[in-house]
VOGU-553140 format. One line per 8 residues: number of its first residue (from 0); their letters; for each residue x, y, z of N, C-alpha, C. Coordinates in steps of 0.02 Angstrom, whole numbers. Atoms other than C-alpha are relative to their C-alpha. Layout:
NUM = A = X/Y/Z/X/Y/Z/X/Y/Z ~ ...
//
This chain:
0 = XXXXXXXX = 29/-65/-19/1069/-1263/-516/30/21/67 ~ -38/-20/-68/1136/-1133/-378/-50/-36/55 ~ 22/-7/-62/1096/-1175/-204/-57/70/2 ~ 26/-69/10/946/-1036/-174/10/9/83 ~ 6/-20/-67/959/-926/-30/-54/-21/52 ~ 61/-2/-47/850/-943/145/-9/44/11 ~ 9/-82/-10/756/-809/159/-68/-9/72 ~ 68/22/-73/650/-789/349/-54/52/-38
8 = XXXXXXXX = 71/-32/41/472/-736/294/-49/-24/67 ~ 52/-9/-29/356/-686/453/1/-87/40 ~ -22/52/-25/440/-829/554/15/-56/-24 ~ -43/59/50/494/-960/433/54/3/-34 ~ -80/-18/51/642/-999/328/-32/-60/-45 ~ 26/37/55/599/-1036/162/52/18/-58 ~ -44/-31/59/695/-1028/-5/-11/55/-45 ~ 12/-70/21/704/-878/-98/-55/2/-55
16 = XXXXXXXX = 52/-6/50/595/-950/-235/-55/-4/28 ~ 60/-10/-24/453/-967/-114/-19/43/49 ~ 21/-57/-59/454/-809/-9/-12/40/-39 ~ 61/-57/37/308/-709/-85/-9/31/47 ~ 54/-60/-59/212/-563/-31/-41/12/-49 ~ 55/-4/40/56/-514/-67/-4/75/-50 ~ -1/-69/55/19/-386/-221/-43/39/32 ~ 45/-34/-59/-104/-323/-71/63/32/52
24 = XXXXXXXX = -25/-14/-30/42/-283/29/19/80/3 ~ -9/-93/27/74/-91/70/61/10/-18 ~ -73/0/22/255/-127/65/-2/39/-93 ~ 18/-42/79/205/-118/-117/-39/34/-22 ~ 37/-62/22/82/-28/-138/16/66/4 ~ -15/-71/-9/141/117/-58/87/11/26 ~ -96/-17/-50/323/94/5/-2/14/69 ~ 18/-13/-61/242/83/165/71/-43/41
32 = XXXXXXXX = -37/49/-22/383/2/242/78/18/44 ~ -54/-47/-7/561/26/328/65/-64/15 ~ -44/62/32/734/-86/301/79/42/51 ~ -76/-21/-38/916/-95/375/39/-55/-56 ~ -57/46/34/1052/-184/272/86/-27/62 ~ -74/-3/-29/1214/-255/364/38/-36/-17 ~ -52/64/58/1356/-371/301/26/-34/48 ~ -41/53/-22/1452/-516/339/56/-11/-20
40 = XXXXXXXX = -51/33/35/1631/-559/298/30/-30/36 ~ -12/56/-33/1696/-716/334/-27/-42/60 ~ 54/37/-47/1568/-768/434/-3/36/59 ~ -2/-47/-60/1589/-611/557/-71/42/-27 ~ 40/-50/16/1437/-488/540/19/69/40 ~ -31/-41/-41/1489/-327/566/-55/52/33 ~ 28/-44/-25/1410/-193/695/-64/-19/-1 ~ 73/27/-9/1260/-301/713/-65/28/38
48 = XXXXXXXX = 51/-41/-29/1175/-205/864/7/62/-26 ~ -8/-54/21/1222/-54/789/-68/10/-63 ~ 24/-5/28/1119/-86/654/-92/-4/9 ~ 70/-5/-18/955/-152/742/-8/63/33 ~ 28/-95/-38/963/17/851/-29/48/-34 ~ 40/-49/30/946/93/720/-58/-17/-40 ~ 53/18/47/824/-7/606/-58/3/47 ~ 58/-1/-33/712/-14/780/-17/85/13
56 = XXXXXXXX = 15/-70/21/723/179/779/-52/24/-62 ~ 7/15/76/661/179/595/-79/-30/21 ~ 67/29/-29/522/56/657/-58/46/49 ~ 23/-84/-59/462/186/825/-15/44/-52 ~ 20/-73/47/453/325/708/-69/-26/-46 ~ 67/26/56/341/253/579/-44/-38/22 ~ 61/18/-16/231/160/694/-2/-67/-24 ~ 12/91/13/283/-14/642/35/-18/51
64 = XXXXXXXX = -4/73/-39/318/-96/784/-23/-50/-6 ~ 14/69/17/332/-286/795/-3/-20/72 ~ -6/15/-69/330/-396/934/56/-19/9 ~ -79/25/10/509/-438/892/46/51/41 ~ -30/-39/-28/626/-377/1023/89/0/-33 ~ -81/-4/34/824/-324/987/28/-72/-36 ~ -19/84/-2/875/-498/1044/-36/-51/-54 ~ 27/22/48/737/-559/933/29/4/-75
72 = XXXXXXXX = -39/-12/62/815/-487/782/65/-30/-2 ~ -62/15/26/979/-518/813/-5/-77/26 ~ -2/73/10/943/-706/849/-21/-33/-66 ~ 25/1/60/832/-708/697/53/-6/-59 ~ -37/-17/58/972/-637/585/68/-54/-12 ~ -28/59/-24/1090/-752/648/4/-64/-12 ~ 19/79/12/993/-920/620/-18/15/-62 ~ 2/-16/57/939/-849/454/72/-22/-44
80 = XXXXXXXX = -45/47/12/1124/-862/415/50/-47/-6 ~ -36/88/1/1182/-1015/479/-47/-43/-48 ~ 26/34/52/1057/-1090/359/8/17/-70 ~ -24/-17/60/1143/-1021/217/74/-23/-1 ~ -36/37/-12/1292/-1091/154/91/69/-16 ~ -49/-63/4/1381/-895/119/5/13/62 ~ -18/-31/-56/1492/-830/232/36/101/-11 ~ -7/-89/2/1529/-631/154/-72/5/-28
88 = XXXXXXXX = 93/4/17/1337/-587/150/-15/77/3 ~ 49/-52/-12/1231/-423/118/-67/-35/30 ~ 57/18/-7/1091/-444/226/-45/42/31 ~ 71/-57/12/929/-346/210/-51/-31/49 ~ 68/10/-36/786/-342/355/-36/42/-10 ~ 47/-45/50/640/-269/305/-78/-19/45 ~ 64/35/-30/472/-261/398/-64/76/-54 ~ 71/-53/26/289/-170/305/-46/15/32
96 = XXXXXXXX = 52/-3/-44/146/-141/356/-70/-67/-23 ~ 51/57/-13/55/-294/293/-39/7/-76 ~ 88/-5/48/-105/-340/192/-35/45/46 ~ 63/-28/-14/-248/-223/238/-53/-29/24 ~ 78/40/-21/-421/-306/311/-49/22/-23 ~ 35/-47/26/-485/-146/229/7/3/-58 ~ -18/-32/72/-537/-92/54/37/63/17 ~ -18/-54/-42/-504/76/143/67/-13/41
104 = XXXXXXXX = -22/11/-70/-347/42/249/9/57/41 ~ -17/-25/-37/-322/86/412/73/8/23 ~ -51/6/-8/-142/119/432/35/-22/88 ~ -9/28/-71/-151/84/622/-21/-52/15 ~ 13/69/-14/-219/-88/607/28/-49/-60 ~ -36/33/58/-99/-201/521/36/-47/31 ~ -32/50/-18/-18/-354/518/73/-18/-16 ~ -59/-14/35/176/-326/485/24/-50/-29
112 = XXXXXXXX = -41/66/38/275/-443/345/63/10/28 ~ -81/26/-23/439/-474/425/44/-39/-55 ~ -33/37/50/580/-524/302/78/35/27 ~ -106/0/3/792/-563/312/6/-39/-49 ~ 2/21/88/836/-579/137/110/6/6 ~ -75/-27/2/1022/-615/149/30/-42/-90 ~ -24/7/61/1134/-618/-6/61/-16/-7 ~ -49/2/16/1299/-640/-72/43/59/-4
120 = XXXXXXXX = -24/-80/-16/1414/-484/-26/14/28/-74 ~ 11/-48/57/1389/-346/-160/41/70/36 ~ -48/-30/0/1524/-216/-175/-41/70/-67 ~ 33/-48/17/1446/-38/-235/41/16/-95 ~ -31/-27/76/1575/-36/-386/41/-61/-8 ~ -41/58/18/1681/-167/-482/49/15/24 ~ -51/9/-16/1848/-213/-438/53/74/-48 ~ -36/-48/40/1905/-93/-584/-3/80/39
128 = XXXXXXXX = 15/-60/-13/1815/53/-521/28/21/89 ~ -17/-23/-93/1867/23/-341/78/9/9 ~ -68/-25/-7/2038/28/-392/12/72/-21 ~ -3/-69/36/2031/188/-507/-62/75/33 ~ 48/-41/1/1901/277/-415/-49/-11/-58 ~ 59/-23/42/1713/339/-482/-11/51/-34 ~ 19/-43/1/1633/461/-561/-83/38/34 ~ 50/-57/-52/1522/574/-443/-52/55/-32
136 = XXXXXXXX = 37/-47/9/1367/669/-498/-39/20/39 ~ 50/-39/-38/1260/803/-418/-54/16/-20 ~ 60/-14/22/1086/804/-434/-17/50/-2 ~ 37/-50/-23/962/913/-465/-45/-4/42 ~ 36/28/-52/849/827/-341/24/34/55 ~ -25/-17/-61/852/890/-164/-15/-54/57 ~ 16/37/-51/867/804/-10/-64/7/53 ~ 55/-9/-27/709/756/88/30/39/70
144 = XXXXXXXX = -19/-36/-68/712/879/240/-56/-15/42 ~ 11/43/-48/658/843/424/-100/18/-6 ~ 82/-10/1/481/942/389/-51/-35/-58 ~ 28/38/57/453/829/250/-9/-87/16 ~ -11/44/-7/525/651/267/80/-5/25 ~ -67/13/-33/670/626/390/56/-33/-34 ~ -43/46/43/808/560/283/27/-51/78 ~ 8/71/-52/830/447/456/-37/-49/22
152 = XXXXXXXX = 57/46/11/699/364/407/40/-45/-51 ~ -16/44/59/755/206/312/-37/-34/-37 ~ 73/37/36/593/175/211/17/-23/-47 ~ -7/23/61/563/70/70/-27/40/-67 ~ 37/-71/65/497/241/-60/71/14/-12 ~ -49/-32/34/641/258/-161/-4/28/-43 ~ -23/-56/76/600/344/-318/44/46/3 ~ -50/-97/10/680/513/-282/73/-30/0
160 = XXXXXXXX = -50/31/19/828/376/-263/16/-11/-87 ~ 10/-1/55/806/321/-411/3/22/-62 ~ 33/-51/40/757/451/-517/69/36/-14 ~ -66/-37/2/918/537/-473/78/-37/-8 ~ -40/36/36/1038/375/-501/-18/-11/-82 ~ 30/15/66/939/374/-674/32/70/-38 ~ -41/-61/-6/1006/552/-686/63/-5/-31 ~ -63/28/-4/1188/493/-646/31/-20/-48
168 = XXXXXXXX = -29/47/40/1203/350/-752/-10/21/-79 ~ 2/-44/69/1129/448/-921/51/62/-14 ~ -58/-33/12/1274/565/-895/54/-20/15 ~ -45/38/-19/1385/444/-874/43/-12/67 ~ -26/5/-56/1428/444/-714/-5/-71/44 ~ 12/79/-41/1434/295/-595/-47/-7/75 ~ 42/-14/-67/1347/361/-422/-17/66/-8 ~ 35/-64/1/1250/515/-366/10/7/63
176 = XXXXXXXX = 25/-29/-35/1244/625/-244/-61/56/-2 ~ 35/-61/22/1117/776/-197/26/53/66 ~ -15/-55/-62/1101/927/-92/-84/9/31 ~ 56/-1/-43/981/976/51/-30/76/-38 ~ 54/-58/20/859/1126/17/52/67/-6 ~ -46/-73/-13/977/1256/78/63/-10/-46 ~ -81/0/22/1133/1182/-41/35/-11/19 ~ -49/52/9/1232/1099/37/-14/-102/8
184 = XXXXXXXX = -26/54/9/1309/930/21/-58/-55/60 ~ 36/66/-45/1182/767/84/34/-61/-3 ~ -21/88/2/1227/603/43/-36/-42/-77 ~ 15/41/36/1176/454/-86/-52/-24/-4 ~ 64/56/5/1062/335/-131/23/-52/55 ~ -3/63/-14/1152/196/-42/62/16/26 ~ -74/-17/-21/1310/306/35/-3/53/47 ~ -34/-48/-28/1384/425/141/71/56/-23
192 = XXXXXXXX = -39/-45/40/1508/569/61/52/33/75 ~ -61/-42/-41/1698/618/167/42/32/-58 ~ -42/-46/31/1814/751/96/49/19/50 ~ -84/-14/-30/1999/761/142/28/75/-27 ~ -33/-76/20/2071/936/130/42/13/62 ~ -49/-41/-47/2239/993/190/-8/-40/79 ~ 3/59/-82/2255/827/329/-45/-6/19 ~ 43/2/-57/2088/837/395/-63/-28/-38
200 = XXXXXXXX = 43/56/11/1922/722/362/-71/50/10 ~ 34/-31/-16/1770/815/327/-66/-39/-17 ~ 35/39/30/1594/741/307/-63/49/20 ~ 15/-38/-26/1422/813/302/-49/-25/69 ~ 25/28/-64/1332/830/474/-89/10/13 ~ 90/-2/-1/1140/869/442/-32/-19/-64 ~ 41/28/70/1016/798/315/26/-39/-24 ~ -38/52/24/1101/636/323/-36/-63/35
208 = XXXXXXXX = 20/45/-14/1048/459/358/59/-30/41 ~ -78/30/-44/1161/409/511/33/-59/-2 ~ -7/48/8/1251/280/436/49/-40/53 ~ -32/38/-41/1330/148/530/80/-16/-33 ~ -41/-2/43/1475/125/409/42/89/9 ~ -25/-61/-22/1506/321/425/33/4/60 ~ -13/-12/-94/1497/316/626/64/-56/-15 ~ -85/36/-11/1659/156/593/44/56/-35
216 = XXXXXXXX = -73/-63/12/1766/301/469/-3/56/43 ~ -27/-40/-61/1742/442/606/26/-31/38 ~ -64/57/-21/1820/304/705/54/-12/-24 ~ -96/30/53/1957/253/616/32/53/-22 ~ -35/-55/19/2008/419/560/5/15/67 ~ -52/-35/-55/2020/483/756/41/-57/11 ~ -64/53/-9/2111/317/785/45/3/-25 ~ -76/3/30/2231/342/644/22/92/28
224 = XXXXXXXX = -32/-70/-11/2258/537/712/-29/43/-60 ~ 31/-26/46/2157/613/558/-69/32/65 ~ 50/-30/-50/2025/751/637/-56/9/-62 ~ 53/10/39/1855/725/563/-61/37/19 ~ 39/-53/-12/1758/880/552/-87/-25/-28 ~ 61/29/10/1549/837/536/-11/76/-41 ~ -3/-48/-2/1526/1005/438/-74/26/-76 ~ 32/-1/35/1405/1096/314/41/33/-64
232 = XXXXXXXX = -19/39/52/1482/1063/129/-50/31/-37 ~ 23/-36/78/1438/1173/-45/40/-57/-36 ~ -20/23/50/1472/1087/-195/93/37/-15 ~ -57/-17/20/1635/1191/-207/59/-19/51 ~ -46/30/-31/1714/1124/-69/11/-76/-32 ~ -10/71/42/1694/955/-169/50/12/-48 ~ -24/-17/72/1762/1031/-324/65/14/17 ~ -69/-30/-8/1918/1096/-242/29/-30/70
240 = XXXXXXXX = -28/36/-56/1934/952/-97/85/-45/-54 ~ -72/60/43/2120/839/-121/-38/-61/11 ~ 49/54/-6/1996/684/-87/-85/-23/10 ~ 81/13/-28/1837/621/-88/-16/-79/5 ~ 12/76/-5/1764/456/-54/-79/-10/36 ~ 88/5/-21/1586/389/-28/25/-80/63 ~ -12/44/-40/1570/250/104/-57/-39/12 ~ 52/44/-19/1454/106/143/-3/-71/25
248 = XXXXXXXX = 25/69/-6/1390/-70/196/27/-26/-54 ~ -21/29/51/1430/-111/28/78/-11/-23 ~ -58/-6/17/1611/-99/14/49/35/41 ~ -64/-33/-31/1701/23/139/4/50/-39 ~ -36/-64/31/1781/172/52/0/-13/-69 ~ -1/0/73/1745/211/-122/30/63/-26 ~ -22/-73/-15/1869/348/-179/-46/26/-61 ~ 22/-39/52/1792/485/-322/51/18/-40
256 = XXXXXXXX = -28/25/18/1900/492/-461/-2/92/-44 ~ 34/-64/49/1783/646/-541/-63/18/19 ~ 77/9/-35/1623/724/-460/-14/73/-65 ~ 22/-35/56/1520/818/-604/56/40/-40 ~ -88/4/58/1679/832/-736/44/43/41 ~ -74/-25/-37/1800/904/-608/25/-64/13 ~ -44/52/-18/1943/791/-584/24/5/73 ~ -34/11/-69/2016/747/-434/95/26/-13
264 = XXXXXXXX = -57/-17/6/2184/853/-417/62/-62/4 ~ -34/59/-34/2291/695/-351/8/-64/-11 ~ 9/65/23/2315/526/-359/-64/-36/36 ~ 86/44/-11/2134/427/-336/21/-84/-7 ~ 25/-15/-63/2118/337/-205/49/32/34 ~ -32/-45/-45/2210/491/-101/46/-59/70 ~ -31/32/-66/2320/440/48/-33/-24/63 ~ 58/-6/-22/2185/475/158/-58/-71/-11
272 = XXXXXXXX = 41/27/31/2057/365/80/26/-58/6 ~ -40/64/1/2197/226/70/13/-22/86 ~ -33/22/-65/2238/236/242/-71/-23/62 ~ 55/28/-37/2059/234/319/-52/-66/-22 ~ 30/80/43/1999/100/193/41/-70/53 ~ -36/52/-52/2147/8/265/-16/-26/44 ~ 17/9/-73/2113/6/426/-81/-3/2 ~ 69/30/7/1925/-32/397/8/-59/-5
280 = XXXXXXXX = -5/62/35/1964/-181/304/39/-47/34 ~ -31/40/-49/2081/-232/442/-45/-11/38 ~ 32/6/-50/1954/-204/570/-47/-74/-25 ~ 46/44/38/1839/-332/459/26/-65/3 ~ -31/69/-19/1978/-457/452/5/-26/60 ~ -2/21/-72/1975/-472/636/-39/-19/13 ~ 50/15/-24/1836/-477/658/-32/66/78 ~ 60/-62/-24/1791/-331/753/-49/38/11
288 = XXXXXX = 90/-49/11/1649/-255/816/-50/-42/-44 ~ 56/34/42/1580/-407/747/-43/-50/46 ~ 47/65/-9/1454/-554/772/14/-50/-25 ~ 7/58/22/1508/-734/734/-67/-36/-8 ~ 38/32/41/1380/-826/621/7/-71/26 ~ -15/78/-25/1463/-997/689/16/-8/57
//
């Protein structure tokens, strides 16, 4: 039998088959909850404070504070996995709001579940698809806006995720995007969306979840001399971009191949796409901008 992961559970490290939560928990009950993902390869973790900044942002907003400070986390995440025996890792922190004390709860008196659930690095598309490009669909779903639910909120309520990769994959497509209220261009379930047109790097800049993965390709594109416009994005600038490519934690640069049956004019993955992947994937081998695990 595999080795099972260690997973920290509310200050312990236990194996993955014994880190429960309660069916009382709001996490589940309500998706009360809020999460950061970050990776590891080769035993480097990349953009490590980058990621608590923002997962403790995420926390502040929603009123879950812990007593766990930065340092706390990133020591936590750390010893989490040196007790694992992977060194390219997805790894998920995740705090709720608890069991209740109340039939009634009070959402301001709670006892938070703390969890680092790390995994074996997961790549958003197979090897096939990451060579040939995806196919890209546009929901009919809209993106949550700021008078609703901050899409900079990284909660655990995904349906409208969901709902709209369920969408996707019944029309054969492989990922989703949607659009914000007003029409244009948001982002993914689990991505960030750039478009190359005529030399220049465009991505969109409101009603987006500030990914950390994004903030390294606006990097790497002004580093390679590519100018990377933050901009607001109709569906027809998609339809008639020379590149597209989604981006994430999960993999780096994923080019689009076909976003709702338009083809991609060009060769997929674009020059563009090849050249900032590149140089991602270098930065990774270095170990840059990372955190040693050992």
């Amino acid at each position: 039998m595999d080795e099972q992961p260690v997973i920290y559970m509310n200050g312990d490290y236990v194996p993955l088959s014994e880190a429960n939560i309660s069916i009382l928990d709001q996490g589940f009950l309500l998706g009360d909850g809020v999460f950061d993902v970050v990776s590891a390869w080769k035993g480097v973790i990349y953009k490590l404070d980058a990621h608590i900044e923002r997962f403790s942002l995420s926390l502040q907003a929603a009123m879950l504070n812990t007593s766990m400070s930065h340092d706390d986390w990133r020591a936590a995440i750390i010893e989490t996995m040196r007790r694992n025996s992977f060194r390219d890792a997805t790894i998920r922190f995740i705090v709720t709001r608890g069991v209740s004390t109340k039939v009634v709860a009070d959402p301001r008196d709670f006892e938070p579940t703390i969890i680092i659930w790390p995994a074996p690095y997961i790549f958003l598309a197979d090897e096939n698809k990451r060579a040939q490009g995806i196919r890209l669909f546009i929901s009919h779903l809209r993106a949550f806006t700021p008078d609703t639910l901050d899409p900079r909120y990284k909660c655990l309520d995904r349906l409208h995720f969901q709902l709209a990769k369920i969408e996707a994959l019944d029309a054969g497509c492989d990922d989703v995007i949607w659009l914000s209220r007003d029409g244009h261009v948001a982002e993914g379930p689990a991505s960030n969306l750039f478009m190359a047109k005529d030399g220049k790097v465009y991505t969109p800049g409101e009603g987006v979840l500030r990914g950390i993965t994004r903030q390294a390709f606006i990097e790497i594109a002004a580093e390679a001399g590519i100018e990377c416009i933050e901009a607001n994005l109709t569906p027809f600038d998609l339809y008639s971009a020379d590149e597209l490519f989604t981006c994430s934690t999960a993999g780096g640069a994923l080019a689009v191949r076909e976003i709702t049956g338009r083809k991609m004019p060009g060769a997929v993955p674009g020059p563009i796409t090849q050249e900032l992947d590149r140089r991602y994937w270098e930065k990774r081998e270095s170990g840059a901008d990372g955190t040693p695990i050992d």
